[in-house]
C-alpha angles and dihedrals in degrees: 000000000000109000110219129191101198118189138220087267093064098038089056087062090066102055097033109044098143096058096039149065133245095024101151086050091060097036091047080058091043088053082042087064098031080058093050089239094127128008123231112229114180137184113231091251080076088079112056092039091063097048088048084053090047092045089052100045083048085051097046090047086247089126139357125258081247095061091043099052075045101062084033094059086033090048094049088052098068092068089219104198100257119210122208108239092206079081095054100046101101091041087051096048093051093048088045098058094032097054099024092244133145114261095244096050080047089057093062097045085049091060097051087049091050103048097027089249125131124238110235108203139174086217101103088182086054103056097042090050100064100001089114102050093028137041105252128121132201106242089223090065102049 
């Protein structure tokens, strides 16, 4: 089974499909788990970066306070396997100055390295940047 660390990019996708790009391409991920075909893994930073996302889209009219408490209820019950990040730090850090790129980003990368899983981002800059050192994949080209 194919091991995924999908980030709040993705997951947005899920929740907000009227208001973003790339949608299919995430839900087709989301069918993928629901079908047991790969597995989500996710550090804790996830979290709190969703709901960020959530918050944001509430704040820009994007969506309704109601919607967002929805795909955070919906997203929680996935019971995504969270990772604690205290136990990537060193990794990320490495993968951060190595690869100029921001500590959070570096979480997540962190996480793929360390369970021999692949990031899968929205964040097209993101995955050219280090796709080919790293394994990460731009959601638009699964």
């Amino acid at each position: 089974m194919n091991l995924i660390v999908p980030d709040a990019s993705v997951a947005v996708k899920w929740c907000l499909p009227v208001a973003e790009t790339l949608v299919d391409a995430a839900v087709d991920l989301l069918n993928r788990h629901h079908e047991r075909h790969i597995t989500f893994l996710v550090p804790d930073l996830f979290w709190p970066e969703f709901g960020n996302v959530m918050w944001k889209a509430v704040r820009q009219g994007r969506c309704t306070p109601e919607l967002a408490l929805d795909a955070v209820r919906t997203t929680k019950a996935l019971a995504l396997p969270t990772f604690a990040s205290v136990n990537l730090l060193e990794l990320a850090l490495d993968i951060s100055l190595q690869y100029q790129r921001t500590f959070y980003d570096s979480i997540y990368l962190a996480l793929a390295v360390a369970e021999h899983a692949t990031l899968v981002t929205a964040d097209e800059r993101l995955a050219n940047a280090v796709g080919a050192h790293l394994p990460v994949k731009w959601l638009g080209a699964l």
